[in-house]
N, C-alpha and C positions, 0 to 999 in steps of 0.2 A: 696944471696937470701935465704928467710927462709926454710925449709922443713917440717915444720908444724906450722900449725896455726890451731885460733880455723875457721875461715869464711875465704875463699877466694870469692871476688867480682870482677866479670870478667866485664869490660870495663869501662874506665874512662871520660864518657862525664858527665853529672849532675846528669845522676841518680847514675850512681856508686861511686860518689864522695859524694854525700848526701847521702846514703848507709853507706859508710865509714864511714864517720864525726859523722851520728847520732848514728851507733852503738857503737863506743867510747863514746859518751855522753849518751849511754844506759850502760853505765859500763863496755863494752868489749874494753881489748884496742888489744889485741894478733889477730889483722883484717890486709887482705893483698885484696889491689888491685892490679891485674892486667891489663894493656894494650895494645893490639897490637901494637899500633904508640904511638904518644902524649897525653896528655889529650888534650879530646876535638875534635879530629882530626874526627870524623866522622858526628853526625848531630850537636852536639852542636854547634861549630865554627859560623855557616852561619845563628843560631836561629835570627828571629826576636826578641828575647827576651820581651817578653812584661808579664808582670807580672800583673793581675788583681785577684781581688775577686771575683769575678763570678763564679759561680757554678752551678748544676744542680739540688745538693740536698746538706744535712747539710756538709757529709761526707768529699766533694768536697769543701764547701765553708770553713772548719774548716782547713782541708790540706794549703788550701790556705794565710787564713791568718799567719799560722806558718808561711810558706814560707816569706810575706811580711816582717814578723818581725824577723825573724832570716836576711834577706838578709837587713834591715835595722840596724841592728847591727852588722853586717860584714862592712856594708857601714861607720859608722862609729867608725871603730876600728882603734886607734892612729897606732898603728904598722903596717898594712896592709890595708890599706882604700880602696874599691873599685868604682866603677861608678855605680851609682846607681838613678834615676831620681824618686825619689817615690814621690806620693802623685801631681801627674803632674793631674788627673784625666781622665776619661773616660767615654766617650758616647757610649751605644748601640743604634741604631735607630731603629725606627719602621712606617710605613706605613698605618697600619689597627688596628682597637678597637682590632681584637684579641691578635696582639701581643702587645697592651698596657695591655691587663687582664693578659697573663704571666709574663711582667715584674713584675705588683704588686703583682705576686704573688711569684715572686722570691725574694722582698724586706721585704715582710711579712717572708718566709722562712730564707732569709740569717739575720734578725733580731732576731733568737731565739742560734743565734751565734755570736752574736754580732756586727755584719758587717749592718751597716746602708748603703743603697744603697736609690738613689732620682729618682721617676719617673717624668719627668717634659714634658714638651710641647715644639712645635717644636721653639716658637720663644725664648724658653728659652735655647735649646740645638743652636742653631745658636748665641746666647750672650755670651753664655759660647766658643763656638768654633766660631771666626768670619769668618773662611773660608768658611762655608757651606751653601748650601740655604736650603730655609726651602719648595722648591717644591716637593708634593708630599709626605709630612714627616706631622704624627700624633704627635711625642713625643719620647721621650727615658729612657734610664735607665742609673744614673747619677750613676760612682764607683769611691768617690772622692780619691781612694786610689791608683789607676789606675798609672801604670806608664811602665818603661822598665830597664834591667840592662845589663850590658857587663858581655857576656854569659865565655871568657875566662877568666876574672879575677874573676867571683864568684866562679869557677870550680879550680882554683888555691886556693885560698882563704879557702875553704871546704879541701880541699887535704891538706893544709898546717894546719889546725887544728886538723885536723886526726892524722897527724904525729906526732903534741903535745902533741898527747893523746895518742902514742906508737904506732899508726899505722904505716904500710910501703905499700909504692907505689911504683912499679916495671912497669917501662914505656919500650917501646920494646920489651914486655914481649909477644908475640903471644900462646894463648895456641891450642894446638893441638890435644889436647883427655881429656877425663874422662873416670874416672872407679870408679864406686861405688864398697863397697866390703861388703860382708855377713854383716858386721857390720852397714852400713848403710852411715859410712864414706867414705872420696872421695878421690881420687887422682887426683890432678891437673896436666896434661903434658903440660909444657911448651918447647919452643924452649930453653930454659937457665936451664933446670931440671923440677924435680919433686915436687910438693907440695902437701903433705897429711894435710887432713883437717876435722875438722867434717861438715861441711857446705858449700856449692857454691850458688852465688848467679847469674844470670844470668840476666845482666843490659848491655846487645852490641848493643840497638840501629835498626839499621835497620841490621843489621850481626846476630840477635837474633836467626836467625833457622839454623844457622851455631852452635854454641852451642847446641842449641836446639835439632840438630844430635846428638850430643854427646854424647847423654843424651838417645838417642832415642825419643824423641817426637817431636811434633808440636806444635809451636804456631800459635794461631790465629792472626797474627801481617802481613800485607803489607805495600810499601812504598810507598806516592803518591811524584810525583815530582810539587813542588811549587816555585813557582819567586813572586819574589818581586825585586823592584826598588829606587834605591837613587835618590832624585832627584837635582836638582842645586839649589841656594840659592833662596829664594820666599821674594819678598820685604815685602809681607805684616807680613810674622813672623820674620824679622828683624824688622819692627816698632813697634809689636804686645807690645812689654817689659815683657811678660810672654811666659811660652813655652804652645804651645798648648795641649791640650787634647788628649790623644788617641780615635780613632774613628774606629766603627764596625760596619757597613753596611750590613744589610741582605736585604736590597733591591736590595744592585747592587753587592754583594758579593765581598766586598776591605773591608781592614783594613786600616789605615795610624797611623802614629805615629810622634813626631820632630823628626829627627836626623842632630845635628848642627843648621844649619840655614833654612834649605830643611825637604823634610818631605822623611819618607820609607813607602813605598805604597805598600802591599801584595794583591793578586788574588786569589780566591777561583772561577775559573772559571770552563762552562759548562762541557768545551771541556778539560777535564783534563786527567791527563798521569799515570799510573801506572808506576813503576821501581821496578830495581830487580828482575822479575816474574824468569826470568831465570838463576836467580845465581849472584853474584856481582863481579864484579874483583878485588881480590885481594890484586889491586895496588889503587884503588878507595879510599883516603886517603888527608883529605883535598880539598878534590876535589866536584868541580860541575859538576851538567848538562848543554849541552847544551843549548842557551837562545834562547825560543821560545816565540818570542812575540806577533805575529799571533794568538797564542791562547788563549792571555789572552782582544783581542781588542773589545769584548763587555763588559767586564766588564770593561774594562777602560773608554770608550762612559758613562755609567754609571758614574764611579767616576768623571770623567768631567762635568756631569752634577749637581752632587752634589757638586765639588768643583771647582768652574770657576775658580780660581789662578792657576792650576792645567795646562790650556791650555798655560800658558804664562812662562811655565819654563822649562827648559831641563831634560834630564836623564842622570845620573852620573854613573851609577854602575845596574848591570841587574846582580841578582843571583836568577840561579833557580839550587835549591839541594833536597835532599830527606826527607821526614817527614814520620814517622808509624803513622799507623791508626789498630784500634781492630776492630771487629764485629761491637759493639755500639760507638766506637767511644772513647770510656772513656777505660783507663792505665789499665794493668795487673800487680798490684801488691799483694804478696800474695807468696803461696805453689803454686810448679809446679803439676801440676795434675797427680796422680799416683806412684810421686817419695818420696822418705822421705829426708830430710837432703836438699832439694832443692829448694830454690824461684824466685823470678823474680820481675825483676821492667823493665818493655817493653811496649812499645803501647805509647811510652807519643808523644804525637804529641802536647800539649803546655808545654813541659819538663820543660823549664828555669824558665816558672814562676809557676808551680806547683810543679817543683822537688825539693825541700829542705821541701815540706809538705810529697809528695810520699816518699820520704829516709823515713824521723821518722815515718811514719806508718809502713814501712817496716823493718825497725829496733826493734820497737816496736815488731813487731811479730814474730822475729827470737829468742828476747833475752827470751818477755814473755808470747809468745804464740796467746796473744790477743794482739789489740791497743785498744787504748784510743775508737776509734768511732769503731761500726759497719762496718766493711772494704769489704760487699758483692759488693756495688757497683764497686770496682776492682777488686774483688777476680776471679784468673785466671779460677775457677772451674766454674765460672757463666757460659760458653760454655761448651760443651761437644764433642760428636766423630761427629756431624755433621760442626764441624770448621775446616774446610779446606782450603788450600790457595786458592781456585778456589771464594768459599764464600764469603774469607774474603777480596778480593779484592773488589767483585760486593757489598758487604757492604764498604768500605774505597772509591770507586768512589762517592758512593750516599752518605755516610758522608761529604767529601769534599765539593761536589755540596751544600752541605744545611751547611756551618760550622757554620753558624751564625743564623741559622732558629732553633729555639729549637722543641722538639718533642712536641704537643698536648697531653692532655688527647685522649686517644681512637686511637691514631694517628698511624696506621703501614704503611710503608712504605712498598715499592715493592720488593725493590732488594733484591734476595738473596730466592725467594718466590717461591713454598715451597720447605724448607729444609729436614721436616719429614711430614711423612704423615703417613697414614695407609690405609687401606681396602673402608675405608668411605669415606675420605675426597673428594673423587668427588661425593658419595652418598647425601652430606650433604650439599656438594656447589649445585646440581641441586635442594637441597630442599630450595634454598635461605643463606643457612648459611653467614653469615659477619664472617670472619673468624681474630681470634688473635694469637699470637705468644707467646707460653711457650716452653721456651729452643728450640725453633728451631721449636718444632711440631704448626703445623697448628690445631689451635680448633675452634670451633663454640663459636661467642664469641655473636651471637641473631640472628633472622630467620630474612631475610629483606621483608616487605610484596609487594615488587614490585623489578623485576629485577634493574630498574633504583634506584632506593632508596640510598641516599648518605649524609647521616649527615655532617652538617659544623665543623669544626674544631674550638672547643672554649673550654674555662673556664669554662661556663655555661653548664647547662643540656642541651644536646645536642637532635636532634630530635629522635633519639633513645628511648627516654627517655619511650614514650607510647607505643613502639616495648615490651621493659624489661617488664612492666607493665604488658602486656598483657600475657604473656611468666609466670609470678611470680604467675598469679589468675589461669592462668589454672593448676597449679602444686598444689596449693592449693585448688584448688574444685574438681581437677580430675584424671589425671596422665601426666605426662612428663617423656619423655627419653634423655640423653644427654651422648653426648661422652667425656669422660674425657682421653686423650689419653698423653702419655708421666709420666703418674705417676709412681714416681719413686717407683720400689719393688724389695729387696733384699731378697734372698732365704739364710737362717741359718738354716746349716745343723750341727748336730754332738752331743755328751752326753751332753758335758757341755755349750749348748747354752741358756739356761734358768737360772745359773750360771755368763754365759757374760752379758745377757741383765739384769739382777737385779744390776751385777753393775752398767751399763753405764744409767740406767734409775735411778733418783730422787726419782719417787713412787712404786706406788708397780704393778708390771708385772703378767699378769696373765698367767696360765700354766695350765689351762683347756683344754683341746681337745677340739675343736671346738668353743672356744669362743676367743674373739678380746677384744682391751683396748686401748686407748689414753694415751701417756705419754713424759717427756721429756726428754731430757738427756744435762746437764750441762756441761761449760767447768771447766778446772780448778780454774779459777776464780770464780765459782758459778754462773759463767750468763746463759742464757738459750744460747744452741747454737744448739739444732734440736729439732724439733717435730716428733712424728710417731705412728702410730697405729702399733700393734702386734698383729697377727693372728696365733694361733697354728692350723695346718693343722694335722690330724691324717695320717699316714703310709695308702696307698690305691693304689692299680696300680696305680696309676698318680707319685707316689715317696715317700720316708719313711717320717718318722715323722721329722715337718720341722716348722718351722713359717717363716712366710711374713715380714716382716720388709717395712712398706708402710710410704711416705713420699712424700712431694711437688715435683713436678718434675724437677725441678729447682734444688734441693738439689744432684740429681743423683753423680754427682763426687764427692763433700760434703761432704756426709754422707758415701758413699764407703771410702773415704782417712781415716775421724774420728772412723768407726767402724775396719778395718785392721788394721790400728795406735794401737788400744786397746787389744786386741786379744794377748794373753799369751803364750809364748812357750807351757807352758804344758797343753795347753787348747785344747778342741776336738770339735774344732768349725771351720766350712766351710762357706765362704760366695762367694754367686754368686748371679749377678745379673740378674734379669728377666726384667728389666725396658723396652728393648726393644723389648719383645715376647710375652707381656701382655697388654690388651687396658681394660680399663673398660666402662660398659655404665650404667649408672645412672638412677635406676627406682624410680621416684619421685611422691610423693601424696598420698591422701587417696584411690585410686582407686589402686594403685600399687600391694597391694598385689592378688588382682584377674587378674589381668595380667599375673604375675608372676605364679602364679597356673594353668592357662591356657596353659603354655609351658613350663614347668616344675613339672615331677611327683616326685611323694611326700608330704606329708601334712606342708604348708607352714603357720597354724593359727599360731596366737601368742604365743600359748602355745608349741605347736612346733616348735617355730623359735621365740622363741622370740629377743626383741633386742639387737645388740652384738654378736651376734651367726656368727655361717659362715658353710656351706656345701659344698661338692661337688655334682653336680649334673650336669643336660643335658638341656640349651636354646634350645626346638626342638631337634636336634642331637648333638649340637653343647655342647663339654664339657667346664664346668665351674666352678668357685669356687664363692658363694654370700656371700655376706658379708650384715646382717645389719645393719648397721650404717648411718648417716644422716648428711649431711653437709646443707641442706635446712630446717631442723627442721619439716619436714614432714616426714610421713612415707616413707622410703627408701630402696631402695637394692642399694651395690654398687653389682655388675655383672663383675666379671673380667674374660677374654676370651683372650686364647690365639690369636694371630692376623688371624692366616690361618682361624679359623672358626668366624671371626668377625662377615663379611656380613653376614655370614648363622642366627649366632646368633639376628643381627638385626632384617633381617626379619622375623623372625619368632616373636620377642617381636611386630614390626610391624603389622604385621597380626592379633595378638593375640589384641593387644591395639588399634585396629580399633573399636570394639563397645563401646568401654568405652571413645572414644573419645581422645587418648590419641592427644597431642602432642608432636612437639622437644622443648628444650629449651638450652640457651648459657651460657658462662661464666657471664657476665653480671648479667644478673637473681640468679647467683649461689654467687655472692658479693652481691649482694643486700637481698639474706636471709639471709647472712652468716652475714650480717651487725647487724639483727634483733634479732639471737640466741645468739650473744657475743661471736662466734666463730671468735678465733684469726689469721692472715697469715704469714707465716715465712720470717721473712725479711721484713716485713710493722711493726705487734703488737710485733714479734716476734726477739727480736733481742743483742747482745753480749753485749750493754752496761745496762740491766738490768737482774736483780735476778729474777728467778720466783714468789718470794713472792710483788716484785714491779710490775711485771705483772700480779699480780693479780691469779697466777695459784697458790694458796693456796692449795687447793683438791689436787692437784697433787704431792706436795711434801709429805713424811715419812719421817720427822728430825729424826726420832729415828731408821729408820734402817741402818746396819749396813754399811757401807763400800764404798756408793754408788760415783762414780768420781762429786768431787767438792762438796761435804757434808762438811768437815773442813772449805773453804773458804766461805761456803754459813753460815755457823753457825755465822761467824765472821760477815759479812757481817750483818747476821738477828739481830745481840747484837747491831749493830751502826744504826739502821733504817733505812726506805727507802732516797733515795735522791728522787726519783720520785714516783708516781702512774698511772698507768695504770686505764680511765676511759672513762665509755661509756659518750656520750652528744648528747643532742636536739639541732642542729644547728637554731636557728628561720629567715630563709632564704627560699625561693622557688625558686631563681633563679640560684643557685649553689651549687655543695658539696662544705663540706671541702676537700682542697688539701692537698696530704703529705705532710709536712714541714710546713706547714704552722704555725704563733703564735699564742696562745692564751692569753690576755692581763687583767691584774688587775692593775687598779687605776696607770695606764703608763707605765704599769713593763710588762716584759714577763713574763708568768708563767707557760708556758706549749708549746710541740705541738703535729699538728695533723700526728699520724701516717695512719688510713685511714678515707675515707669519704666514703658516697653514700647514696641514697633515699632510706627507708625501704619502700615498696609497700604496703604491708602487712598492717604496721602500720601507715604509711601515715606520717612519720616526716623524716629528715633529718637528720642523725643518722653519727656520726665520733668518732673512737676511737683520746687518747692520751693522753701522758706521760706528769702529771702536778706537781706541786711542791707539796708536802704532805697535805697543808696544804688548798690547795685547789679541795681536793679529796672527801668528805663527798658529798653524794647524798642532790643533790638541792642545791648546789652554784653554783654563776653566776659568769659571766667571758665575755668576749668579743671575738671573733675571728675576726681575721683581714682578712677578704673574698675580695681579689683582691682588695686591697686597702681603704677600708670600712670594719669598726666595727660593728659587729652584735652579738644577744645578743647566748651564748650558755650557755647551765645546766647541769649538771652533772646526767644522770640518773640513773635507773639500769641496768646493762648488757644483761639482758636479756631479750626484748620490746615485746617479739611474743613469747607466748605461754609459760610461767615463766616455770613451770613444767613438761615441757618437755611431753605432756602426748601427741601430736602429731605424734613426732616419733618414741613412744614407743607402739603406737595402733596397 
């Protein structure tokens, strides 16, 4: 066994074998797996294996197809040829108009990746699958690429391509500890020696937080226990002469697929089991759960009902073993949060037919820092300290229950509710608030004007729609206060802070006492990889001279991992975070600044405050630091307030904003100006497969200053021209936004998509950002979007639809 390598990748079911395999094909071949038992011997073994194109977003669907076509030329490789049933197809079903408008908008989305998916009708999905009736059934979503593979020989197959490529796999290799060491490197203890390393990757499956000790952290990873059934041979697909369709059921929560002559029939039932909660044995290896079939016997009444051949054949084989489940449901692949030199590919609960895309992303970014796509939708950092096993389960139960039910626009689910809160959040629920989910914290996401008030679940503008409305005019003719709670802000202390942040920023940072800036910061490929305002605070009782570092709150473990990662031995720079001691509340409108005046002394006119500026001063009693800047393009204070004097702070703006009529307003209202100013959101506009000059943040870059991270790759980058443009558009639609992912189409072709949508109020159009081909970027070309399966016409406008010059929230 080796005793140094560059990567050791701990456990050998799919993900750490597509791990392997892809980082030899990323050019590293000096990569060691290790394995407790066998390959495979833990969830892999017992995978349903079913491999589809389906996806949630592009990210998803792109992973995916890798997978198809690499496991299609494993399938057929002369020297090692595996089982591989592709191209068998697949039906999703559906029940209701709503979930026919997400399928087409999942075929519009997986079309700008090339993955052509069919939405068809229920007598079309029962022709195509002759076992099913079409009772109760609207239509589906056709993946003719849909099929299943043998979970141990792809997992051999991968391992044995590894090794061609100078990899070594060390099987009964249990490891026992890690030690990171000042240098950042690791040492692996195994039961057969030591192995120093620069890298660990951490791919064990449901054993994940067994590692994950090692390491000292948690993952948000729990295991549900799932059965599934072989069944005995079914006359009718012995006469069929072709192999049936794979089939997915969110009506009665079963899956089935052929296997042989019989079909394998999986449960996603109500009444379902958590495992592992208490630790796992050991000796659990190869091994199942117990077969309870008592709990899976309404969802079976279901599948009987939909597949009457079903009543007329026996069961062969009853396995019920364990499957990970994350928070949302979707893989943690990615940086382990807070560690260096450490990643993870965990949470796959459909591993076999996603894992050979999850490997090469994750390869991808061990060897060069980025992948190919945008990789937040896995990124393990998307959680933060409120992901705990207790959470992550009550979300992995209510995943399960719904595996086949996709998530709605607008759509929160319950479990798991609430995780973060603050001072308000019952203040805000008695005042009606509909409340949404950022990173965990509970926000107000619009005021409901009647306790019972309950929007349907659609594609379309939803009854919300005149709630938002109403909520956007009063912010505009008068004042609105809103709680922005979980924004992420980092405190940089030290000489050379002003120093760090001109490198890591692209433009130019400002270093005024008391004044704030927008800007970005690059990775080393020149792509945009955070957003943040800088605020220099002057030295005051409250603490010495310091600047804020403020960002989405979503980005919290993010932008902490990226900005420490940077940070110079011989640098005099401190970062701590305040993300969770600070709430901000949002004083929006033309009426704002006399509120503000009213409970807070000091001269707040323009000339004394004007915009950009920031103070410390007193809400009432309550201390605070204002900030003005505008995410609503009206006049604004952000109000940041430590959490103890929240409420105090409330009420007194409360009290103060009673004659002026104020009211509250939500997130919602806060997208729909943000749609109208051309203000961008991180991880929608904002995101690692494009340059800031493609995103259009021009202003923001300084090519000529000196030094800044990702300046050389960005220069190269701006000599070869855009591949994309970032551009505003008039959708000509009333009855829908555009959806993320969605295409946008010229003369057949894809030529772009939408990264967000929503109604401008304000300006009364249907307003969607997205990244189009160059050449369809000039203000006033036409184009098509494919709105839930229907082409409608959209323009290219200018970014900025409400108030061009900004002279609103600069009053």
């Amino acid at each position: 066994m080796k005793s140094r390598t560059k990567v050791v990748v701990i456990g050998g079911g799919i993900a750490g074998c597509s791990t392997l395999y892809h980082l030899t094909q990323e050019g590293w071949s000096d990569v060691v797996l290790v394995e407790r038992n066998e390959l495979t011997s833990g969830t892999t073994w017992h995978s349903a294996a079913q491999v589809t194109n389906f996806g949630m977003n592009q990210t998803m669907v792109g992973l995916k197809s890798h997978s198809i076509a690499l496991y299609k030329e494993l399938a057929e490789d002369p020297d090692y040829p595996i089982n591989y049933h592709h191209g068998d197809g697949g039906i999703r079903l559906a029940n209701t108009a709503e979930q026919m408008q997400g399928y087409h908008h999942f075929a519009s989305m997986a079309r700008g990746m090339d993955v052509h998916f069919e939405v068809i009708d229920a007598e079309e999905c029962a022709r195509r699958h002759p076992l099913i009736s079409t009772d109760n059934l609207v239509g589906g979503l056709w993946d003719p690429l849909d099929g299943d593979i043998d979970p141990a020989q792809l997992c051999q197959a991968l391992a044995r391509r590894a090794r061609k490529a100078g990899a070594e796999v060390y099987r009964n290799t249990p490891v026992v500890a890690l030690t990171q060491h000042k240098d950042d490197t690791w040492t692996v203890h195994t039961e057969h020696g030591d192995i120093d390393c620069d890298i660990v990757v951490n791919a064990c499956g449901y054993r994940v937080n067994e590692v994950g000790a090692m390491m000292g952290v948690h993952h948000p990873v729990a295991s549900m226990e799932h059965q599934y059934f072989l069944t005995e041979d079914i006359p009718a697909i012995v006469e069929a002469g072709q192999r049936m369709p794979l089939l997915r059921c969110p009506i009665s929560d079963y899956y089935c697929r052929q296997e042989k002559q019989g079909l394998l029939l999986g449960f996603y039932e109500q009444d379902c089991k958590p495992w592992g909660m208490d630790g796992i044995d050991p000796n659990f290896v190869n091994a199942l759960c117990p077969d309870d079939l008592d709990r899976v016997t309404d969802v079976l009444e279901g599948a009987f009902a939909r597949m009457p051949a079903l009543m007329e054949t026996g069961i062969r084989t009853v396995v019920n073993g364990p499957i990970t489940y994350t928070i949302d449901g979707a893989p943690l692949v990615g940086r382990v949060p807070g560690k260096r030199n450490a990643f993870c590919i965990i949470g796959l609960r459909a591993g076999l037919g996603e894992g050979g895309g999850h490997g090469w992303l994750l390869a991808q970014q061990i060897v060069h820092g980025e992948a190919c796509y945008d990789t937040w939708c896995l990124d393990p950092r998307r959680f933060t300290g409120h992901a705990n096993v207790e959470l992550t389960s009550l979300k992995a139960i209510e995943d399960y229950q719904n595996e086949f039910r996709f998530h709605f626009p607008h759509e929160h689910r319950p479990a798991g509710r609430p995780a973060k809160t603050t001072p308000l959040t019952p203040i805000l629920a008695a005042e009606g608030a509909e409340f949404t989910v950022v990173n965990g914290w509970e926000r107000a996401e619009y005021f409901k004007p009647t306790p019972d008030f309950h929007p349907s679940l659609s594609f379309h503008f939803d009854e919300a729609f005149y709630v938002v409305a109403k909520e956007v005019t009063a912010v505009q003719t008068g004042v609105g206060l809103a709680e922005v709670n979980g924004f992420n802000r980092i405190e940089i202390t030290g000489k050379d802070r002003h120093v760090f942040l001109d490198r890591m920023f692209c433009g130019a940072v400002t270093k005024r006492d008391g004044r704030l800036g927008l800007g970005y910061l690059l990775n080393h490929h020149g792509m945009v990889k955070a957003e943040a305002t800088v605020a220099n605070i002057p030295a005051s009782d409250r603490g010495p001279d310091r600047v804020w570092y403020g960002s989405a709150a979503a980005a919290e473990f993010h932008d902490m991992d990226w900005l420490t990662s940077h940070v110079r031995d011989d640098e005099d720079v401190q970062l701590k975070s305040l993300t969770n001691d600070q709430t901000i509340l949002v004083l929006a409108g033309p009426k704002a600044r006399d509120v503000l005046s009213e409970v807070s002394r000091g001269d707040w006119s323009k000339e004394a405050f004007p915009w950009l500026s920031l103070r410390e001063c007193f809400i009432g009693f309550a201390p605070a630091t204002v900030m003005g800047v505008s995410f609503s393009g009206e006049l604004a204070y952000e109000i940041h307030i430590p959490n103890a004097s929240l409420y105090a702070a409330y009420l007194a703006l409360r009290a103060a904003g009673e004659t002026h009529g104020m009211t509250l307003f939500g997130a919602r209202a806060v997208e729909s100006m943000r749609m109208e100013k051309g203000f961008l959101h991180w991880k929608s506009d904002l995101i690692t497969e494009f340059d800031p000059f493609e995103t259009g943040l021009d202003r923001f870059v300084k090519i000529n200053k000196p030094g800044f991270l990702g300046k050389e790759a960005l220069m190269a980058r701006q000599a070869e021209g855009p591949r994309k443009m970032l551009v505003s558009l008039e959708i000509d639609a009333t009855h829908a936004p555009a959806h993320p992912g969605a295409s946008l189409m010229h003369d057949g072709a894809v030529v772009g998509t939408i990264t967000s949508g929503d109604w401008g109020h304000r300006v009364g159009k249907n307003l969607a950002y997205a990244f189009v081909d160059p050449a369809m970027a000039a203000e006033g070309t036409e184009m098509a979007l494919d709105l839930l399966g229907v082409q409608v016409p959209a323009k290219v406008i200018t970014a900025v639809q409400y108030d061009p010059d900004h002279s609103r929230m600069r009053a």
